[in-house]
N, C-alpha and C positions, 0 to 999 in steps of 0.2 A: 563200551559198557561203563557205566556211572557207580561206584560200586555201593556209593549211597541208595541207589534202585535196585541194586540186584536182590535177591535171595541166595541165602548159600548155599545150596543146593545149584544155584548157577555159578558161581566163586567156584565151588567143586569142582567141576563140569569145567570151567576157563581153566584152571591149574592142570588139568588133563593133558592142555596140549599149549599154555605157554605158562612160566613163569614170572613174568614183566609184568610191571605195574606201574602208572605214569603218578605222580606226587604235584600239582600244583601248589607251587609256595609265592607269598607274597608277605605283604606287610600293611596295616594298617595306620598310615600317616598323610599327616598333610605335605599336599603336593600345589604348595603358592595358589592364589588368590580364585585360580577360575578349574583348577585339578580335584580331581574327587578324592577323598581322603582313601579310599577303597583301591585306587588306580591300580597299583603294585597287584595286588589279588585278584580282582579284574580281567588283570592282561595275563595273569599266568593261567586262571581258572578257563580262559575264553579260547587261548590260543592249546592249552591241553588238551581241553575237548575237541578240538577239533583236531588233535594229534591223533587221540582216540578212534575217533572218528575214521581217520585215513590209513590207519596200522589195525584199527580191531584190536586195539589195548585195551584192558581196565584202568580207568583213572580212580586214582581216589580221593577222599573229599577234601579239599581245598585246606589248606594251612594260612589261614587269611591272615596272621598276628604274626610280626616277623620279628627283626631285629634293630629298631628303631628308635633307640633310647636319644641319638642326638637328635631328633625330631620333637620329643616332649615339652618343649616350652612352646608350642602351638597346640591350640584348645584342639580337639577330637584325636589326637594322635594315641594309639594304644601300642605299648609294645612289652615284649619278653626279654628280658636277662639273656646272655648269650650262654649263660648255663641251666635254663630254664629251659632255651628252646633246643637246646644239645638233650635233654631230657625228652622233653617231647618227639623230638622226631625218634629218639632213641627207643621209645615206650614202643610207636607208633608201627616202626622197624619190626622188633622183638612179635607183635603181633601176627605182623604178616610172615615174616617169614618161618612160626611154628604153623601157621595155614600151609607151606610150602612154596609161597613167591621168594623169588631170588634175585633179582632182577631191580632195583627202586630207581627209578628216572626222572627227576627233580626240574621239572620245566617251572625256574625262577626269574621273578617280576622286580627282585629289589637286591640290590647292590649289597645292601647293609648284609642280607645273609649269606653272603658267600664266604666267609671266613666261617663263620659259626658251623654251616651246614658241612664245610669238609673236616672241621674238627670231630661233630658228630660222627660221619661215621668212620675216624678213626676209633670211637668210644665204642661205637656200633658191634665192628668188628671183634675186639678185645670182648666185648660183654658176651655176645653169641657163644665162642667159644668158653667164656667161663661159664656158663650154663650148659655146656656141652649142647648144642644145637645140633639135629644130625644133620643142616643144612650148612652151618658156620660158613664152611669154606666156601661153598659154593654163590654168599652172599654178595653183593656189588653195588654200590652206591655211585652215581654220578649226576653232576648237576650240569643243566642246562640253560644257561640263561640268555632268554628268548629276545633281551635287547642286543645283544651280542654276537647273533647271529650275523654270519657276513652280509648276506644279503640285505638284510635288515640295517646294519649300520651304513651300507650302501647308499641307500633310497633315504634314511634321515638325512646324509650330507647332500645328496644332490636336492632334493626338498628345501631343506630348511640352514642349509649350510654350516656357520657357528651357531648360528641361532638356537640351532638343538639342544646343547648345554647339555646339561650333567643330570638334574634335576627338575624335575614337573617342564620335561621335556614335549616337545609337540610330536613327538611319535607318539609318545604312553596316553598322551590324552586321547590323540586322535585314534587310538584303539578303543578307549573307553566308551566315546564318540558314538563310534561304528556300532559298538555292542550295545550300550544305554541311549540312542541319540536324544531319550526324553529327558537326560539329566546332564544337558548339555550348558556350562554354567558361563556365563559373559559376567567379565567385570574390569576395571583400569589397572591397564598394567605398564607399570612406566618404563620408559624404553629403555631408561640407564638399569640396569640389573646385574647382580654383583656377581665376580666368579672368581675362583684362582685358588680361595682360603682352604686351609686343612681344617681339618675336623677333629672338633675336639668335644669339650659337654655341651648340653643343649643349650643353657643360658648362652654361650658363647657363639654356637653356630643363629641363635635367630638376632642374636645382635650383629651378628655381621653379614647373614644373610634377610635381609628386614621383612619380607613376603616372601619369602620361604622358599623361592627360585632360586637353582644354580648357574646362570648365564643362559636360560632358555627364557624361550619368548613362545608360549602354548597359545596365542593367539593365532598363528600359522596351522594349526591342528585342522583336520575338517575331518567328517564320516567316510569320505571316501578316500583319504592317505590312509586312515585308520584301515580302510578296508583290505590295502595295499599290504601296509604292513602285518594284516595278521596271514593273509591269504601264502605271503613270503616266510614268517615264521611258522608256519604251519607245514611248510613245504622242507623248511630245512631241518626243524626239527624229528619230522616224521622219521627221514633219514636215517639222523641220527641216533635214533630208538632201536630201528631195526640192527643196525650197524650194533648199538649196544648187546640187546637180549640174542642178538645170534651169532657173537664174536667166538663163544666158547664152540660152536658145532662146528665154525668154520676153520678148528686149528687141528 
């Protein structure tokens, strides 16, 4: 269930008989020369639903604007302060769980938010309870990021070997791929491509990363790896959902 589709009166009627709720989070940045600025949201918004999809979850609507700031000296990059989007998911939290979901399962597309997203909800948890929530305790936050998956990191190394890289990688495209294949971008991408550097402000990471790649080569990408890879994240992450929303009945 989409929760952007439902009616609440159906929201109602789901909280009846589970309180889990999948969260797609991403980012909206550029992802070098031939990657769709969208990729990060994309691939968490595509492989959610189809989490959804296999557990009978409610997903809810996409968190497309991540945490992206050293991304911004490339044009279309859009991103949020790491206390911006600790707020937002915070606001977002606070919503659902005076509805009575307890359960928030974070299927993420970008690297940048994993620091921010576990700082949230330790802010999450502290806030609940100063509002006295009659849910507080029983709230839970955990992220899942779907490149990370074993399986998944599996099939990039035998695939595409180093080549994979860190960034605007030929997995994440070739999910994009599979999902949009009409916005499928060709353009030169020279084979020397930089990798190794830490990360620091934007000026500096596109001066040393020049086309905005981390050591990947997404010319390797095709619609049907992509198809691989989501059909694998989809399969481990389902798992792990379940595994989540029903750890407390099983102790």
């Amino acid at each position: 269930m989409l929760l952007h589709l439902s009616t609440w009166p159906e929201v109602e009627t789901y909280l009846q008989h589970s309180q889990g709720i999948i969260f797609p989070i991403g980012s909206t940045e550029q992802h070098g020369p031939t990657g769709l600025i969208g990729t990060d949201a994309i691939c968490a918004e595509a492989i959610s639903r189809g989490v959804g999809e296999a557990t009978q979850a409610m997903v809810a609507p996409t968190i497309n604007v991540g945490m992206a700031l050293h991304h911004t000296a490339f044009p279309g990059t859009i991103s949020l302060r790491p206390s911006t989007l600790i707020l937002v998911v915070r606001d977002y939290i606070t919503c659902l769980a005076k509805a009575g979901f307890t359960k928030f399962y974070f299927i993420n597309g970008h690297g940048g938010n994993i620091a921010t997203l576990k700082a949230a909800f330790s802010e999450i948890y502290a806030h609940l309870e100063d509002l006295q929530n009659p849910n507080a305790s029983k709230v839970q936050c955990q992220v899942a990021n779907w490149f990370m998956c074993a399986s998944v990191y599996k099939l990039a190394k035998e695939l595409y070997s180093d080549q994979e890289g860190s960034h605007a990688t030929p997995s994440e495209v070739a999910v994009t791929q599979y999902y949009y294949p009409e916005a499928i971008k060709k353009a030169y991408l020279s084979p020397e491509v930089v990798c190794g550097h830490k990360i620091y402000g934007a000026v500096d990471f596109r001066l040393r990363y020049h086309d905005g790649r981390m050591g990947s080569n997404p010319a390797l990408a095709t619609p049907e790896n992509g198809k691989q890879f989501y059909d694998l994240a989809v399969e481990e992450l389902s798992k792990g959902y379940l595994e989540f929303v029903n750890e407390e009945e099983s102790k």
